[in-house]
C-alpha positions in Angstrom: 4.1 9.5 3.7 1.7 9.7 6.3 1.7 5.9 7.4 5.6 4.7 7.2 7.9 6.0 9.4 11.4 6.0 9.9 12.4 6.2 6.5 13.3 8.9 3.9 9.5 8.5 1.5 10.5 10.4 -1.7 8.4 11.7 -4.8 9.3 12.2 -8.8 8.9 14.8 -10.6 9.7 16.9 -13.7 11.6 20.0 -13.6 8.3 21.8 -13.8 6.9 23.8 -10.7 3.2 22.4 -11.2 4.7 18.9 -10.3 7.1 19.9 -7.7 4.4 22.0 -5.7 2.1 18.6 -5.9 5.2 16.4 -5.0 5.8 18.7 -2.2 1.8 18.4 -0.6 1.9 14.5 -1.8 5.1 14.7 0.7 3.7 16.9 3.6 3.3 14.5 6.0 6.6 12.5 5.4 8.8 12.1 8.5 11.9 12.6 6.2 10.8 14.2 2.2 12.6 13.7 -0.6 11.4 15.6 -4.0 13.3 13.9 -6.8 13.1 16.3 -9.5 15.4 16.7 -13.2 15.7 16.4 -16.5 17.2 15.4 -19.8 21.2 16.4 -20.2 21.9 14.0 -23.5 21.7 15.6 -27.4 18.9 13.7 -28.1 16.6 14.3 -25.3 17.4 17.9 -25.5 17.2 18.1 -29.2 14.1 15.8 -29.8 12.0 16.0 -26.5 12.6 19.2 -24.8 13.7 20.8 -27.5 16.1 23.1 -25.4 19.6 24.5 -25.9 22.2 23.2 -23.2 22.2 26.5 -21.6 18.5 26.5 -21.0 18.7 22.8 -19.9 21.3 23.9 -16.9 18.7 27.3 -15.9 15.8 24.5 -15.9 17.8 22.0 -14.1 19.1 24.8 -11.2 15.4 26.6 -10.8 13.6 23.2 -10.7 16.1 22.3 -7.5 16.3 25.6 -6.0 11.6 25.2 -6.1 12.1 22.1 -4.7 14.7 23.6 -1.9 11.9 25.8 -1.0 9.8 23.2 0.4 12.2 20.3 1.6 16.0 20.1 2.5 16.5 17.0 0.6 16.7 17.2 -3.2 17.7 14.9 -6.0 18.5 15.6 -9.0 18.1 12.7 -12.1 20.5 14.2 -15.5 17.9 12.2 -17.2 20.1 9.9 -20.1 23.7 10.7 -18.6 25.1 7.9 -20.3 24.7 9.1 -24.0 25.4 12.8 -22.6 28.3 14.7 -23.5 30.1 13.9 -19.8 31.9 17.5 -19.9 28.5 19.2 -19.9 27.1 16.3 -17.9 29.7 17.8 -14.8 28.8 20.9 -15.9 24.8 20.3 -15.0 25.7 18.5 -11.6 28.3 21.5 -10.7 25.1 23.8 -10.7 22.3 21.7 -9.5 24.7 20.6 -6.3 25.3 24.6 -5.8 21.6 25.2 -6.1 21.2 22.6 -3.1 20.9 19.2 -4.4 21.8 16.7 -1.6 22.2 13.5 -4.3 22.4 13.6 -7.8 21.3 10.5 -10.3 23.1 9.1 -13.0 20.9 7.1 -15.3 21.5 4.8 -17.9 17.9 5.7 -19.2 17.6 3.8 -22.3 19.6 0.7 -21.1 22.2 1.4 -23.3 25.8 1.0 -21.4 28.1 -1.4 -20.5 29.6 -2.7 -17.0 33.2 -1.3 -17.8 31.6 2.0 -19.8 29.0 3.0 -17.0 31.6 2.2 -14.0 33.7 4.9 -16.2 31.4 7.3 -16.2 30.5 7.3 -12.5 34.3 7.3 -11.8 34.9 10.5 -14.6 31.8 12.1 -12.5 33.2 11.8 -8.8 36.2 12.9 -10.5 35.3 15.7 -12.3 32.5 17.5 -10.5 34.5 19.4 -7.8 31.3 19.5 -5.2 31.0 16.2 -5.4 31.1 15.4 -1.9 28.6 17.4 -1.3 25.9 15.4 -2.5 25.1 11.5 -2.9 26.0 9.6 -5.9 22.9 7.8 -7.1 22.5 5.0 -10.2 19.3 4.1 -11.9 20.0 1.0 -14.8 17.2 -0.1 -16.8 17.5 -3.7 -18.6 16.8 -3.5 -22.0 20.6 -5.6 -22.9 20.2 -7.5 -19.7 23.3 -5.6 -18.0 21.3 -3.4 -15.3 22.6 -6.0 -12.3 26.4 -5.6 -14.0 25.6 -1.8 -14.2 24.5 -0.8 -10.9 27.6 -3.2 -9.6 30.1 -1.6 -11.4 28.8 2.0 -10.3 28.8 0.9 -7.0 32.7 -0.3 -7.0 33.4 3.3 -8.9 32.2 4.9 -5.5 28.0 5.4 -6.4 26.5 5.3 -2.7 23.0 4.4 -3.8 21.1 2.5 -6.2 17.7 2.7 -7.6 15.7 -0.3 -8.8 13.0 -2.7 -8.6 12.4 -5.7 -6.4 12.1 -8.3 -9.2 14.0 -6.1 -11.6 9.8 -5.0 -12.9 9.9 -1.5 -14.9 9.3 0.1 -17.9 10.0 -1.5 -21.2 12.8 -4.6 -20.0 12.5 -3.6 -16.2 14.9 -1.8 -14.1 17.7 -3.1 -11.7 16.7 -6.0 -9.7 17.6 -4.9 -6.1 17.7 -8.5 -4.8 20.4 -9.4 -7.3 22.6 -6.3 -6.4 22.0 -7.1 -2.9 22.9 -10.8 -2.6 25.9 -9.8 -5.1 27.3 -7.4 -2.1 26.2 -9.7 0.3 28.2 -12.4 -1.1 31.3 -10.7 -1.7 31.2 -7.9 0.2 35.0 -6.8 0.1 35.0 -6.4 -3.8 32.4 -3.7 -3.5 33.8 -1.8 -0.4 30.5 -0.8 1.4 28.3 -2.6 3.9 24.6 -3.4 3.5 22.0 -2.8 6.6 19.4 -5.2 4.5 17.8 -8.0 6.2 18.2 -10.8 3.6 16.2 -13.1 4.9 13.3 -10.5 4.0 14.0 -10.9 -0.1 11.8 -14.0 -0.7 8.4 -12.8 1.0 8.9 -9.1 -0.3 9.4 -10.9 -4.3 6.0 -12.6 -3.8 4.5 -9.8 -2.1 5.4 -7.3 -5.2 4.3 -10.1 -7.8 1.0 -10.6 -6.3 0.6 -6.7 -6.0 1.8 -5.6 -9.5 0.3 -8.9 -11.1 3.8 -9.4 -12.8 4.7 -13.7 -12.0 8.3 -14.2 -10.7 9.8 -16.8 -13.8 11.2 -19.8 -11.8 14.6 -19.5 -13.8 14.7 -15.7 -12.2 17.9 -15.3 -10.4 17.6 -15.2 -6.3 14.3 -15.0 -6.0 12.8 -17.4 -9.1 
């Protein structure tokens, strides 16, 4: 935050104040702050790890972004496992947290779960469906674990997402995350399918790849698609 500028430099967090007060000072010098704050929306994350009622999920979700509001004007909000939620309460949750300020709001396929055809339906029954929608940002966030995070993030993009979250070399937890170089040289090359326009320099990809495997100590397989 205090060494890169001209960029937004944005910090994760649970929706608990203790995290979002040390996001917030982690952020302090940051020429533009993000806090990136949420939590769980689907059955089983609310049933099995929070152990919260829906209605208590939505007051967490709201008083988590309204904190963070307090100390930056940007605020994301993740509806942690959106894909297996139930999408009517899923809107529901983004209604609120949009009111309580959120500028985007992330739709992950946490587990890895979806398919190309389901996820693009459930960005497309989001901007739908949520009447502040433009209002904030529509953000994806794939992980890998059936190989489809690449399709994923591609078919929320053409279902009108605005940004993506991933990793260069696709490295995360359990199968990894979406590999930004493939959604990137997939817009590049056909740009008109996807509708938007990338300011990316591509010519970039390669060095940044080896730069992130020699950093994380994760080896870039040679069969790995655009930068292998």
């Amino acid at each position: 935050a205090r060494e890169i500028k001209g960029i937004t430099v944005c910090g994760l967090t649970r929706a608990v104040d203790v995290d979002i007060d040390v996001c917030a000072e982690a952020l302090r010098d940051a020429d533009n702050p993000r806090i990136h704050t949420g939590i769980g929306v689907s059955p089983q994350h609310m049933e099995k790890k929070l152990n919260m009622a829906p209605h208590q999920v939505i007051e967490a979700a709201v008083h988590a972004v309204k904190h963070a509001k307090k100390y930056v004007n940007d605020v994301e909000f993740y509806a942690e496992d959106s894909f297996r939620s139930d999408w009517s309460f899923l809107v529901r949750v983004l209604e609120e947290v949009i009111k309580a300020g959120a500028t985007v709001v992330n739709i992950p396929d946490t587990v890895g779960y979806a398919t190309p055809w389901e996820y693009g339906d459930l960005i497309s029954y989001v901007i739908e469906n949520v009447k502040s929608i433009d209002k904030a940002i529509v953000s994806i966030h794939c992980h890998n674990d059936l190989g489809m995070a690449t399709a994923n993030s591609l078919a929320g993009i053409r279902a009108g997402a605005r940004q993506v979250e991933g990793c260069i070399n696709g490295i995360g937890e359990r199968a990894g995350n979406t590999a930004l170089e493939e959604v990137i040289m997939a817009i590049y090359s056909q740009p008109k399918i996807y509708g938007v326009e990338l300011g990316i320099n591509t010519r970039e990809i390669a060095a940044t790849s080896r730069l992130v495997s020699r950093i994380s100590g994760v080896p870039v397989p040679s069969h790995k698609a655009i930068v292998g």
